[in-house]
RODO-595273 format. One line per 4 residues: number of its first residue (from 1); their letters; for each residue x negated, y, z negated of N, C-alpha, C. Coordinates in pm, whole numbers, plus 32768, in hexadecimal, padded with zeros to 4 digits. Example, Ala and Ser with C-alpha at 12.3 -4.5 7.8 and 13.67 -1.06 7.14 Angstrom:
<sites>
1) AS) 7AD9:7DC7:7CF4:7B32:7E3E:7CF4:7AD8:7EB6:7CF4; 7AFB:7F1F:7D3C:7AA9:7F96:7D36:7AF6:8003:7CED
</sites>
This chain:
<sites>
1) XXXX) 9E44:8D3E:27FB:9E9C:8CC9:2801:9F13:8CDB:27A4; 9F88:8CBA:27E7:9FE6:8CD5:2785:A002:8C1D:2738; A002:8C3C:26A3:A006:8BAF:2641:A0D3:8BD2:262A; A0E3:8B67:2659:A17E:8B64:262E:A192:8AD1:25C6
5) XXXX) A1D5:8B21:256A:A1F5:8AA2:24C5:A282:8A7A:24F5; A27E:89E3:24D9:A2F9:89AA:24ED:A31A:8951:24A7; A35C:894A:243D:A378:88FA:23BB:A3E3:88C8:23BA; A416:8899:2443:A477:8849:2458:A43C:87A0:2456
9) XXXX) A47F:8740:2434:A462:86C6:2462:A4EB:8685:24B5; A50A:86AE:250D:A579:8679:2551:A54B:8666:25DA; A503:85D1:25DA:A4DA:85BE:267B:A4F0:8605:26F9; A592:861A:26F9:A5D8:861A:2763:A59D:86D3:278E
13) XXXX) A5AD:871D:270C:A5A7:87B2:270B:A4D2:87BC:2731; A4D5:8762:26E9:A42A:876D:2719:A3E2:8754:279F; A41F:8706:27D2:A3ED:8711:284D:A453:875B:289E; A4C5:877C:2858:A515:880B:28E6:A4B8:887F:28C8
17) XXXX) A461:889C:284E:A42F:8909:2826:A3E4:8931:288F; A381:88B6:28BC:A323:88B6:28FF:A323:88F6:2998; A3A1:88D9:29D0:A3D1:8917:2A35:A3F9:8976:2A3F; A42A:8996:29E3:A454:8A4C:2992:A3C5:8A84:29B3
21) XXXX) A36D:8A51:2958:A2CA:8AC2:2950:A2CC:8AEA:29C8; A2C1:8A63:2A22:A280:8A4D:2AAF:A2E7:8AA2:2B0E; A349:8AD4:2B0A:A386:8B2F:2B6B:A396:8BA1:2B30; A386:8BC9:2A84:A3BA:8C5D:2A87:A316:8CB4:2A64
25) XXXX) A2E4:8C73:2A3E:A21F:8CBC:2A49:A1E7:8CB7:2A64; A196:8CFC:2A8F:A13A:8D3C:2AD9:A09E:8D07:2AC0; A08B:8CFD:2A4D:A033:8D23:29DC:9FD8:8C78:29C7; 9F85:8C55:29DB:9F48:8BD7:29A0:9F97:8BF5:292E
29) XXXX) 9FB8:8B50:2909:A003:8B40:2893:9FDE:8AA7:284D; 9FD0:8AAA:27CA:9FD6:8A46:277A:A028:8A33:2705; A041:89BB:26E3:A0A8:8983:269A:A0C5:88E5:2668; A0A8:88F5:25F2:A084:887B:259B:A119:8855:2589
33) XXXX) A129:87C2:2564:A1BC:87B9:2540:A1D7:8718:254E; A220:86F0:24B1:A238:8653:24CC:A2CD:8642:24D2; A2FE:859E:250A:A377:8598:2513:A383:8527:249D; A3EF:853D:2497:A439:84B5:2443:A430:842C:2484
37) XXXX) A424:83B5:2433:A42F:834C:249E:A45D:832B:2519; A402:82F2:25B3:A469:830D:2613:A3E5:82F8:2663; A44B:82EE:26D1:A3C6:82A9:2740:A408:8304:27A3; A388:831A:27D4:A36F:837B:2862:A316:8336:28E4
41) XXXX) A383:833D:2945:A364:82E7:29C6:A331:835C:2A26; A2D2:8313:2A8B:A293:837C:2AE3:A30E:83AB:2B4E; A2E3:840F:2BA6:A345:8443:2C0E:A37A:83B6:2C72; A2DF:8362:2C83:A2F9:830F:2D17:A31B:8288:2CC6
45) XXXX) A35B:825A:2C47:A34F:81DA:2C17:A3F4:81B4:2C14; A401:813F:2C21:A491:80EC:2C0B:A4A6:80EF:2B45; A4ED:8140:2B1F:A4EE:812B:2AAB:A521:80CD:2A3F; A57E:806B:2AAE:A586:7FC3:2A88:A523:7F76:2A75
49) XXXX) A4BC:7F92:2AF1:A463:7F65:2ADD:A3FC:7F5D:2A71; A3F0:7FD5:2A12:A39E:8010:29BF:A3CB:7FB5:2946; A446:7FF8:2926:A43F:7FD2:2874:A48F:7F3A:2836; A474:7F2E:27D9:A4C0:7ED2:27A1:A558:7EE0:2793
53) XXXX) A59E:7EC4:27DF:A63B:7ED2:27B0:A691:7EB9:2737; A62C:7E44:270A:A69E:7E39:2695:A662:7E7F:260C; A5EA:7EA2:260C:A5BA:7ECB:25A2:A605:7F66:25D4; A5F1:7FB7:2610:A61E:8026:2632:A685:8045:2601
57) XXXX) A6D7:7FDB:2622:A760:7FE5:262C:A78F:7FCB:2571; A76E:7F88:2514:A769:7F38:2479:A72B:7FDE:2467; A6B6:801C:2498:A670:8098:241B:A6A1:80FB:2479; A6FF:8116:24B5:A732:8185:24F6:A6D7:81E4:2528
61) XXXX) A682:81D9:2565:A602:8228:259A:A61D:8260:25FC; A636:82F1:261A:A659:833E:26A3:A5C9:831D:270C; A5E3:830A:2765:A58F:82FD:2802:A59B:8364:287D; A529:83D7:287D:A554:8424:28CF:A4D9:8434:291C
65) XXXX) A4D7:8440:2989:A4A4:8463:2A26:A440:84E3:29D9; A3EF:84DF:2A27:A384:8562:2A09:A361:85A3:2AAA; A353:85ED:2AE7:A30C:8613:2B42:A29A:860B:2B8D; A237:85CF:2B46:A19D:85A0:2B70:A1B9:8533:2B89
69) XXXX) A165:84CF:2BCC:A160:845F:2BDE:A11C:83EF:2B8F; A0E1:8393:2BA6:A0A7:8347:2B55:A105:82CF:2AC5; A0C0:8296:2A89:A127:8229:2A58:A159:8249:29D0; A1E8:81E9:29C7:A224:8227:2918:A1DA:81EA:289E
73) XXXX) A201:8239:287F:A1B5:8294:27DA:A20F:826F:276F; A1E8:8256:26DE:A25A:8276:2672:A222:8298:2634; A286:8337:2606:A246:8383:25BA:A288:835B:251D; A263:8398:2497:A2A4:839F:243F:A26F:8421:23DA
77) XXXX) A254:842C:2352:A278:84A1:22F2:A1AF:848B:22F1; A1B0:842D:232D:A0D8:8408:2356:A0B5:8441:239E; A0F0:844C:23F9:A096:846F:2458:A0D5:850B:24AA; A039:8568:24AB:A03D:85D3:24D6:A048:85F0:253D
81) XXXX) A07D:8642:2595:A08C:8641:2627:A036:86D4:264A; 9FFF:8700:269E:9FB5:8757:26EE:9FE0:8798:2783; A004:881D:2762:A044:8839:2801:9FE7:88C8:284C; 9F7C:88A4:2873:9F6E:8919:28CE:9FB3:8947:2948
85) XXXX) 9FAD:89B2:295A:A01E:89D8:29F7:9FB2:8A55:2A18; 9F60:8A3F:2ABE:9F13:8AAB:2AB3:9F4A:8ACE:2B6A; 9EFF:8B49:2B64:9F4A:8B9C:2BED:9EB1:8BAE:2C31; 9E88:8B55:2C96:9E18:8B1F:2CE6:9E21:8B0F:2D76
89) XXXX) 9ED1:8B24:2D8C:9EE3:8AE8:2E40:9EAF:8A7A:2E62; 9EC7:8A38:2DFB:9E8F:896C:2DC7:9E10:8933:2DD8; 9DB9:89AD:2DCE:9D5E:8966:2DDD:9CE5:8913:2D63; 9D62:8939:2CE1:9D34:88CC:2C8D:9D69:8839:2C9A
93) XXXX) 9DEB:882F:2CD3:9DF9:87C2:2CFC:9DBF:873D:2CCD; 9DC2:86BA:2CAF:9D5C:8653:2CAF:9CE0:8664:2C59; 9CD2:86F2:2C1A:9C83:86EA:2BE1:9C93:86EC:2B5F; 9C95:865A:2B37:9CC4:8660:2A8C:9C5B:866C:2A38
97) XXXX) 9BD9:8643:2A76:9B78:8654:2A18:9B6D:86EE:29B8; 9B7A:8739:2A1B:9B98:87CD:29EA:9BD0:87E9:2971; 9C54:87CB:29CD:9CDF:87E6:2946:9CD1:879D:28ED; 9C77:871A:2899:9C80:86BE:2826:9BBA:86FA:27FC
101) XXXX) 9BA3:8726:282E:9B1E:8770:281D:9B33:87B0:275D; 9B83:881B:275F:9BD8:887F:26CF:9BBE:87D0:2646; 9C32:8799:26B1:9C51:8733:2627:9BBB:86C1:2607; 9B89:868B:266F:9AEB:8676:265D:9AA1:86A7:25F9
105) XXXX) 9A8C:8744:2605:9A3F:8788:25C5:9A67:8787:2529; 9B0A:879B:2506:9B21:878D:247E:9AFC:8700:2426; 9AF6:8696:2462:9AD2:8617:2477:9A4B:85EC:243A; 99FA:8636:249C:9971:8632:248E:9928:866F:23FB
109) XXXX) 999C:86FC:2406:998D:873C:23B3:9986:86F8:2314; 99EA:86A9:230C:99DC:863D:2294:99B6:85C8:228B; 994C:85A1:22F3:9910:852E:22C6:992A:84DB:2332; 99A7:84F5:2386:99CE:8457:23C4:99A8:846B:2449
113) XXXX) 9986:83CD:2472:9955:83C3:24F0:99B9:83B5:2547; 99EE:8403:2581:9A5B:8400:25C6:9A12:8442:266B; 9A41:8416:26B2:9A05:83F3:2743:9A9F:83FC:27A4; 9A74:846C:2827:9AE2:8447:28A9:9AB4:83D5:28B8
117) XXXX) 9B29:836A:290D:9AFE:82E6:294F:9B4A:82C6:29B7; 9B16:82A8:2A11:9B94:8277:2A7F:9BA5:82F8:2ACB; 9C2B:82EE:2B04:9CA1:8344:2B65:9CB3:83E7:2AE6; 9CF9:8398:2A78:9D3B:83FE:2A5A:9D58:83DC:29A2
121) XXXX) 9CC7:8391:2950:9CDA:835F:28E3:9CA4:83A3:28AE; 9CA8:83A8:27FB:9C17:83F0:27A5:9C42:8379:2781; 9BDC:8324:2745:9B9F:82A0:26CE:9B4C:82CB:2674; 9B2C:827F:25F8:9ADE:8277:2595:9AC7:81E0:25A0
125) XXXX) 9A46:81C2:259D:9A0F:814A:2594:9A80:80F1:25C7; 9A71:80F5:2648:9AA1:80CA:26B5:9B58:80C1:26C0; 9B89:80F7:2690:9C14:80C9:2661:9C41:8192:2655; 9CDF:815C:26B0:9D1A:81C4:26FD:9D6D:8228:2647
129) XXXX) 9D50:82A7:263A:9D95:82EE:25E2:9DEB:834B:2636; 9DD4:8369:26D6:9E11:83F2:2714:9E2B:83BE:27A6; 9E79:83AD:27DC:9EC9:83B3:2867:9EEB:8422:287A; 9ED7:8468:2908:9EBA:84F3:2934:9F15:84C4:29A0
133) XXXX) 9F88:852C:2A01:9FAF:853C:2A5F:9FCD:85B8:2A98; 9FD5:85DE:2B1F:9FB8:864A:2B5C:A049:8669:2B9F; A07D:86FB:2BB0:A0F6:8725:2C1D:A0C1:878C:2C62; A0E4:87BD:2CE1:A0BA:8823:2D2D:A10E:8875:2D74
137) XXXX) A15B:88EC:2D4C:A1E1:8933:2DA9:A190:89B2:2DBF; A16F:89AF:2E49:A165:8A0F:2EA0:A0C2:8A33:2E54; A0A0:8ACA:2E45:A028:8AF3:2DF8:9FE9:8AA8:2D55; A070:8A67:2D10:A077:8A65:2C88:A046:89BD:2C75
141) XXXX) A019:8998:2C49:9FD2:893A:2BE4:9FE2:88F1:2B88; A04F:886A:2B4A:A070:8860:2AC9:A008:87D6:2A9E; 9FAB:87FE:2A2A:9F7C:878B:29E6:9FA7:8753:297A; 9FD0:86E4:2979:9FE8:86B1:28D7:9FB4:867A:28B2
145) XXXX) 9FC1:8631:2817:9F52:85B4:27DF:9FA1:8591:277E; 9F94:84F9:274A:9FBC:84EC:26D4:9F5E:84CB:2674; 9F55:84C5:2611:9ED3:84D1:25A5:9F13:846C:2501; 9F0D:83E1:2528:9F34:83A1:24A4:9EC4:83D3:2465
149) XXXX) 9EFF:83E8:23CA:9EC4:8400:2363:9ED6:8394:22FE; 9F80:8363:22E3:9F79:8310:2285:A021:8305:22BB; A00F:82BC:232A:A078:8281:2383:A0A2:8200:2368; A115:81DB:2344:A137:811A:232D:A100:80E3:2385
153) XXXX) A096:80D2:239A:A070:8074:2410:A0B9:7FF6:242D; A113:7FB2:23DD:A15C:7F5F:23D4:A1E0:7F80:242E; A21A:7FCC:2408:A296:8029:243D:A246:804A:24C8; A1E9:8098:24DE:A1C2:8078:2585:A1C6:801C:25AB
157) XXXX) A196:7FA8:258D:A190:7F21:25EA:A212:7EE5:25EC; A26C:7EE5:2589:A2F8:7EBF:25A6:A34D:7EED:2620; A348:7F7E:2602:A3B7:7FB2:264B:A36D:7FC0:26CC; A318:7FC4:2724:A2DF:7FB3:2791:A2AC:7F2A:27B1
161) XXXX) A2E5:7EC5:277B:A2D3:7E5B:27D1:A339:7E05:27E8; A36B:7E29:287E:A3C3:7DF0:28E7:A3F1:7D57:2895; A48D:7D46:28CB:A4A1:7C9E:28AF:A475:7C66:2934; A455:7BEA:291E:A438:7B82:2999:A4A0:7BAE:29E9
165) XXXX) A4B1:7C07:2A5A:A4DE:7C1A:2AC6:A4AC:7C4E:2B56; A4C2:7C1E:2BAD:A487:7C40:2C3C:A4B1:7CD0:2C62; A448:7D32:2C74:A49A:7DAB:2CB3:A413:7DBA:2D32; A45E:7DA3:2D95:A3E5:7E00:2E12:A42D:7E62:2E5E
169) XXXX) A3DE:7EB8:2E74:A3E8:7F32:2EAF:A372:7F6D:2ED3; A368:8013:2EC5:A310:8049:2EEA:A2E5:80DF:2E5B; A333:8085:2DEF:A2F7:80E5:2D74:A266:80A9:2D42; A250:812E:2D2D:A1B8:80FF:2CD1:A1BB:80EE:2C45
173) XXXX) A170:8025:2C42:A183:800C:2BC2:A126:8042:2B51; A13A:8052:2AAB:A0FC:8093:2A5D:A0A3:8000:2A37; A025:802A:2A2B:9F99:7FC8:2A16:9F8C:7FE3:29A1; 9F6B:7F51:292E:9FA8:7F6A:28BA:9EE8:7F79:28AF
177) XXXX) 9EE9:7F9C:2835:9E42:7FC8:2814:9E36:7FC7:2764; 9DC3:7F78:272F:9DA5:7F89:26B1:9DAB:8016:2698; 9DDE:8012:2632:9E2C:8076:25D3:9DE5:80EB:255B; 9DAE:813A:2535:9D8A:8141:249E:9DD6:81DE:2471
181) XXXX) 9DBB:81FF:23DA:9DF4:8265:23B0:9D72:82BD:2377; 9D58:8342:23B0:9D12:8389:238B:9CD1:8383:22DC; 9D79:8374:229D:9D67:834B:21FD:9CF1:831E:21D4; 9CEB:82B1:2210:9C98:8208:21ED:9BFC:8239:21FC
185) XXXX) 9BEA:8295:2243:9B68:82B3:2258:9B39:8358:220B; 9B7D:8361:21BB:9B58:83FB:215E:9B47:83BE:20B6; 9B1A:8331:20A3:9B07:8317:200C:9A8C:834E:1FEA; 9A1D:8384:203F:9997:83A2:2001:99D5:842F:1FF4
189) XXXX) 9A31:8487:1FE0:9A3D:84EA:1FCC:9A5A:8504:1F06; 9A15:854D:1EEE:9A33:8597:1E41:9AAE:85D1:1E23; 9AE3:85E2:1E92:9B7D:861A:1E7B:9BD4:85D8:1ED0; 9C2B:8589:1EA7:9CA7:8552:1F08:9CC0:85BE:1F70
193) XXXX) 9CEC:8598:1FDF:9D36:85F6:2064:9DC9:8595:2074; 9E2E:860E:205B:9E95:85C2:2091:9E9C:8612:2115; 9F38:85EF:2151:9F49:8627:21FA:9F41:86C7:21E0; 9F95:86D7:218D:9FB7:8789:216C:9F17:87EF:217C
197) XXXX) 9EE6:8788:2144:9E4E:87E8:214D:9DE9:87C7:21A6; 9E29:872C:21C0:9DBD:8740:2265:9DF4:8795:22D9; 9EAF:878B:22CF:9EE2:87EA:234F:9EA8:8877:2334; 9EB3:88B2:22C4:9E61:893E:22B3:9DDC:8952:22ED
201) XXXX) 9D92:88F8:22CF:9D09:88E1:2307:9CF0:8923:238B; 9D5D:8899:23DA:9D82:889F:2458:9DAA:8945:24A5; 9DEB:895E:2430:9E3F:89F1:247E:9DCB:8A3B:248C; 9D5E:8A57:2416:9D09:8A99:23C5:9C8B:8AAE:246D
205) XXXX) 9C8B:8A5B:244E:9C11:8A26:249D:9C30:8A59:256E; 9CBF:8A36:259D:9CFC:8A3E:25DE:9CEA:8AF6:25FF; 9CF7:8B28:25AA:9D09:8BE9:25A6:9CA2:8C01:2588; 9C45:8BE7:2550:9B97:8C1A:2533:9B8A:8BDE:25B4
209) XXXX) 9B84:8B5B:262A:9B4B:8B76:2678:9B7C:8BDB:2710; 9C07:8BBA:2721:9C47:8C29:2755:9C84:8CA3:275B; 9C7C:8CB9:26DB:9CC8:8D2B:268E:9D49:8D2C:2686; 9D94:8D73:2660:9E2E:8D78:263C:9E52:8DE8:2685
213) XXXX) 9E95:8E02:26D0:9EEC:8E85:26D7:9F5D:8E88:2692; 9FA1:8E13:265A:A02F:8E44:262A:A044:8DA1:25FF; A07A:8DC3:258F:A08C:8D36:252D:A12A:8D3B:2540; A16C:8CBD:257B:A1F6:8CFF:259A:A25A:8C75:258B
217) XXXX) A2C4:8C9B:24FF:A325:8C23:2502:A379:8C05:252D; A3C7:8BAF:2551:A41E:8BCF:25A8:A493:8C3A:2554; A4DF:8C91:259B:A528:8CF0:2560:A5C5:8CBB:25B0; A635:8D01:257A:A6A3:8CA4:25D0:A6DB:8CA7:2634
221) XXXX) A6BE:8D1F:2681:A69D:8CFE:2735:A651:8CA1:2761; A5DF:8C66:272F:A5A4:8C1C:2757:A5D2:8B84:2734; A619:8B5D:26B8:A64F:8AF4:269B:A6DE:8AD2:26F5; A727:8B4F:2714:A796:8B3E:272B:A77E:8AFF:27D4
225) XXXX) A72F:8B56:2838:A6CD:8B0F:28A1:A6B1:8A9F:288D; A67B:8A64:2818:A62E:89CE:2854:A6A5:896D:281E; A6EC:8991:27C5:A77B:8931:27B2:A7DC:8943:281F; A7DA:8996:2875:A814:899D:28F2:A7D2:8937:2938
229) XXXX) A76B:891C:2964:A70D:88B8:2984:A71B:884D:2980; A72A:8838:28FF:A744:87C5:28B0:A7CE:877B:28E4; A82A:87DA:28C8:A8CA:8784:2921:A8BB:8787:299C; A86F:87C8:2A0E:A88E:87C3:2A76:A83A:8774:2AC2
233) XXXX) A7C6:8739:2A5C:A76A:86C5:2AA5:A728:867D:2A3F; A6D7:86A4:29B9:A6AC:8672:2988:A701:8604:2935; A76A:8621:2928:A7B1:85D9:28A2:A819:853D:2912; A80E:857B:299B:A863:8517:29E7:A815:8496:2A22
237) XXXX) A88F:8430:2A23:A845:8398:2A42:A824:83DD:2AC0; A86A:8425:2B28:A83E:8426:2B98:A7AF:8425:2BDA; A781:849D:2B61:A6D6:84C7:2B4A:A68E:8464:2AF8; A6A6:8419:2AA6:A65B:83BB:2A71:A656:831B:2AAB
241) XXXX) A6D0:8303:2AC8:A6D3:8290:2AEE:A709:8286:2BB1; A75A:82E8:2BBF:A777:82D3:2C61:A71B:8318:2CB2; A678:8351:2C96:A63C:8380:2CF2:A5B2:8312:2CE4; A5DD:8287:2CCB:A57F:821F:2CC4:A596:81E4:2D7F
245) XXXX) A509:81EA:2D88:A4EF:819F:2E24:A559:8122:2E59; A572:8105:2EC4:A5F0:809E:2EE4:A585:8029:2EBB; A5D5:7FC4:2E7D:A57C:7F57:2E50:A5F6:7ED3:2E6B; A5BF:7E47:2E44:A627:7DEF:2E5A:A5F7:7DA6:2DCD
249) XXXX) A653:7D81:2DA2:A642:7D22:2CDE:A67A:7CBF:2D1B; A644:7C60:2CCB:A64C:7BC1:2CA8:A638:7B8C:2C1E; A6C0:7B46:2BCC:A67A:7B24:2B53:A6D1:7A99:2B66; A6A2:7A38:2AFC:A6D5:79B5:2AFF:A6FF:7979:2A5F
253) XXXX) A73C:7932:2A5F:A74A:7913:29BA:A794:787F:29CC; A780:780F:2991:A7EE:77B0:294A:A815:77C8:28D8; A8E5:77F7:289F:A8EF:77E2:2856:A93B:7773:2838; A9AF:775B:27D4:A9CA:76E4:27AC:AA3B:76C0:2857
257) XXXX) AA6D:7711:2877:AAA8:76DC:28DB:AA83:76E8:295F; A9C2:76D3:298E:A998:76BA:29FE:A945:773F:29F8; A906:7724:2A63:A8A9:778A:2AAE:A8FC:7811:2B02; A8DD:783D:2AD0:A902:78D7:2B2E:A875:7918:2B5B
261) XXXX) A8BA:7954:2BC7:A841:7986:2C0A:A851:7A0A:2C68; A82F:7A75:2C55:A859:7AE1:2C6C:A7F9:7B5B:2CD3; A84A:7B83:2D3D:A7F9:7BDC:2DB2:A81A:7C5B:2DCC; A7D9:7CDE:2DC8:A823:7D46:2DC6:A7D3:7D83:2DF2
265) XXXX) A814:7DC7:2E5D:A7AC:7E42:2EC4:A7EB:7EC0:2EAD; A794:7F18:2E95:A7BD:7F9A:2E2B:A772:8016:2E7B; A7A5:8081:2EA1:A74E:80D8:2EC9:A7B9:8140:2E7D; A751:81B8:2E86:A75F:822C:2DF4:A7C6:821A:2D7F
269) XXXX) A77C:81AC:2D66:A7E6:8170:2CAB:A82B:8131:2CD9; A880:8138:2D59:A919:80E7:2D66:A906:8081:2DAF; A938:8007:2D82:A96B:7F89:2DD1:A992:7F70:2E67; A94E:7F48:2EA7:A990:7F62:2F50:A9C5:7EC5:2F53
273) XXXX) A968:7E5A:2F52:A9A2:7DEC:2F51:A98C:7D7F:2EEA; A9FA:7D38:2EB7:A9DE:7CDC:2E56:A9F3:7C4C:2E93; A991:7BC6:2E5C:A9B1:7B76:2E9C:A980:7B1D:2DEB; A9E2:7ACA:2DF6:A9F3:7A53:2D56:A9C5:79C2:2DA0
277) XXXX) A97E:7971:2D45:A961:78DC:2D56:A91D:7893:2CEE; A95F:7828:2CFC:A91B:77B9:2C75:A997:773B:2C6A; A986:7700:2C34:A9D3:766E:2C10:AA2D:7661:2B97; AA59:76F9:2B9E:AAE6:770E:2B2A:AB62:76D3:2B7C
281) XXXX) ABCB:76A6:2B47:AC2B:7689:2B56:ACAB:770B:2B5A; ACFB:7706:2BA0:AD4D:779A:2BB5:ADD0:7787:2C04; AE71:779A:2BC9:AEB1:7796:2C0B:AEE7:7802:2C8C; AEA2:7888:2C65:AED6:78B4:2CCF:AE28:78E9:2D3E
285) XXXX) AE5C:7911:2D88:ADDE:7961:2DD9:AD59:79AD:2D89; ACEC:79B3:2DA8:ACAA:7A18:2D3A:AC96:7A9B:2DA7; ACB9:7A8F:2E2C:AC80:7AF7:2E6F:ACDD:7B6F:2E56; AD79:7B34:2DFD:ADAD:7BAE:2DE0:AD5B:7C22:2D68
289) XXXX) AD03:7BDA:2D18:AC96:7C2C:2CEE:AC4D:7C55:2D34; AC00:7C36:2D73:AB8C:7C2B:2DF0:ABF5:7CD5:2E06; AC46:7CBE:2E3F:ACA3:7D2E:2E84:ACB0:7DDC:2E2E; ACCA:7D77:2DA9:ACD3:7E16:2D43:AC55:7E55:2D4D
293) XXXX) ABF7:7DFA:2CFA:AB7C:7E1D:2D13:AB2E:7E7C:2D7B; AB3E:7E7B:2DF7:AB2C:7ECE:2E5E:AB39:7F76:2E39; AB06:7FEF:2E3C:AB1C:8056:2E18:AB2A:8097:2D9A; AAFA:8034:2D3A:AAF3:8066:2CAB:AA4C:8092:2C96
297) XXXX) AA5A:80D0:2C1F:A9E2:80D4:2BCF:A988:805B:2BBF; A915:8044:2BD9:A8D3:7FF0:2BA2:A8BE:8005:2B0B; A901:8013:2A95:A8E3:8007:2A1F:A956:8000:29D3; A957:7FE7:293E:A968:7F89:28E5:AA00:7FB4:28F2
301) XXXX) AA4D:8007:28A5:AAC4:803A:28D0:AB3A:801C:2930; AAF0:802A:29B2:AB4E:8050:2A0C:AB5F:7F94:2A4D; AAC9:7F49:2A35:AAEF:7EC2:2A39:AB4E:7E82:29ED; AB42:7EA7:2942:AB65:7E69:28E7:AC08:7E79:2932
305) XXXX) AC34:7F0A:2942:ACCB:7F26:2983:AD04:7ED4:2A01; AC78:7EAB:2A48:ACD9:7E45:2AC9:ACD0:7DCF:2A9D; ACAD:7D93:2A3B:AC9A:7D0D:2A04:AD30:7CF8:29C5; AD1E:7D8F:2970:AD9C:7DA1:28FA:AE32:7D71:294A
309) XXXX) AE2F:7D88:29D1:AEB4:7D92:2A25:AECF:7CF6:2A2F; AE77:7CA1:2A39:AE96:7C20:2A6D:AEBF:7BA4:29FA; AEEF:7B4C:29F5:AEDA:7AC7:29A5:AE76:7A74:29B6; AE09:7AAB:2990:AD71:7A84:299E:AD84:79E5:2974
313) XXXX) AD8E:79C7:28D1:AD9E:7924:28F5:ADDB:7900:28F5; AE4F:791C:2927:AEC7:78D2:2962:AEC8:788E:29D9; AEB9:78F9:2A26:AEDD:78EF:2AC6:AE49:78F9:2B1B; ADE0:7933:2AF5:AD76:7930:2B26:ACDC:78E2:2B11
317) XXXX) ACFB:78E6:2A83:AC3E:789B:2A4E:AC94:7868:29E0; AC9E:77DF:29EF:ACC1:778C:2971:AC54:776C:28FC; AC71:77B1:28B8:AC1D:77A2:281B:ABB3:7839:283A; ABDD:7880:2880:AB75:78D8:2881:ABAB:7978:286C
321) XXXX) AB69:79DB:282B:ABB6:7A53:27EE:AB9A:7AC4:2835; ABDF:7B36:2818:AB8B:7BBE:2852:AB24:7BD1:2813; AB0B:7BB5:27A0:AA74:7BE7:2771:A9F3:7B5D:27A4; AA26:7B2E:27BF:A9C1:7AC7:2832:A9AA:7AF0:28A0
325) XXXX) AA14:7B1F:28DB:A9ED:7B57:296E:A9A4:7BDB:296E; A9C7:7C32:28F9:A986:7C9E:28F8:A904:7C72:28E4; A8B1:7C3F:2888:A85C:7C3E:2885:A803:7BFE:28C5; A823:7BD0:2952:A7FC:7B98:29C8:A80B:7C0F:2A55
329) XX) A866:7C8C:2A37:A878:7CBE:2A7B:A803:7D5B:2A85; A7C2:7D6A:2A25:A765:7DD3:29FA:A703:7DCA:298E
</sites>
């Protein structure tokens, strides 16, 4: 098995990495590796749908698309991530029990009752520490996992939970699940474990049971590849936010100058049709918004810019601002 070290924490480069392994080797491959704060949405999910906007938006948290499917995640400097990539002609496929089998055993190994559960969970006394998701191109295989250790659990529940807004479509929503940190359950130990020496563990344990052929870091052909990656899909709204399922939003609000009420049918990120209503007062038309609106980005930016064009409370929503409408609009 080839073990590749990656001591990057830059979301965006971490999961282009992953696609890197997965097209240039050959070789079963593993690879431990955390990101910096930041939430990671599945392949098939609306990523409006997923996170909290305004917290996102206040702690500047990058949001990027991953390749497997299944629901978003937030990672931080806690929590460990797990990447097998094996060459099977898929017929590991679905089988996660397998691939979380390694991290089980280190688990067990110290005491904790840690248990597969479900689809695609490991728990300790009943409460989720590892979300597992699967990719499959052609012969090749990609498993991941994430592994809180001593994750803000706080900072997860923020930034993944949606504002009161309507989104239907046909993305799959992320099922929120009691929480715990590996941490919390290693106090009967004589020697503290921080992450550094449980990820060793992990690696340790990982190559005694498969062996190593080649311990391999990335070198700068290989960086210069996955930052290529990175601009040409990983790092773009197109890939994070415009390859979200066509969905239609609805949000509603009274502020001081009436009810607004807002409709937007969106397929891959962009706006197809906008339609405004509520019991604001307005001297001119609002469908000349309704109108801009059409063909933009669904996100924060490119709204804030067609709002920016108009005399919002002047001529359109008396007593009401762009940062009202924005935050009714996503």
């Amino acid at each position: 098995m080839l073990i590749l070290i990656n001591d990057n924490n830059n979301p965006y480069f971490n999961l282009a990495s992953e696609e890197y392994i997965l097209n240039t080797y050959r070789e079963d491959c593993f690879m431990l590796w955390r990101n910096r704060p930041s939430i990671i949405v599945g392949k098939n999910q609306n990523t409006m749908a997923e996170i909290n906007v305004d917290y996102v938006k206040a702690h500047q948290i990058p949001v990027v698309r991953r390749l497997s499917g299944g629901g978003a995640v937030f990672h931080d400097f806690g929590n460990l991530n797990f990447t097998f990539i094996k060459t099977d002609a898929g017929k590991s496929f679905s089988d996660f029990r397998g691939f979380t089998e390694p991290i089980l055993e280190v688990l067990q190994s110290l005491g904790v009752n840690a248990e597969f559960s479900g689809r695609n969970d490991l728990t300790i006394d009943g409460k989720k520490f590892s979300g597992n998701a699967q990719y499959k191109r052609h012969d090749r295989t990609l498993h991941h996992g994430t592994l809180l250790f001593t994750s803000e659990i706080a900072d997860l529940s923020a930034a993944l939970r949606p504002r009161a807004s309507k989104f239907e479509g046909k993305s799959v929503q992320s099922v929120v699940s009691r929480v715990t940190n590996i941490q919390e359950h290693l106090k009967h130990l004589d020697t503290p474990l921080d992450l550094d020496k449980f990820q060793a563990m992990i690696q340790d344990h990982v190559i005694q049971r498969f062996g190593a052929d080649s311990i391999h870091p990335f070198n700068e052909k290989d960086i210069a590849a996955i930052n290529k990656l990175v601009e040409e899909k990983y790092g773009t709204w197109e890939w994070n936010f415009g390859k979200s399922p066509d969905y239609s939003y609805q949000k509603e609000k009274k502020f001081a100058g009436g009810l607004v009420e807002i409709h937007l049918d969106v397929r891959q990120g962009v706006i197809q049709k906008a339609r405004i209503f509520g019991d604001f007062f307005s001297r001119l038309d609002v469908k000349d918004i309704e109108n801009a609106l059409a063909g933009q980005p669904h996100d924060l930016s490119a709204l804030r810019e067609v709002y920016e064009r108009f005399a919002i409370g002047e001529d359109y929503f008396n007593n009401i601002t762009v940062e009202d409408l924005l935050e009714i609009s996503l």
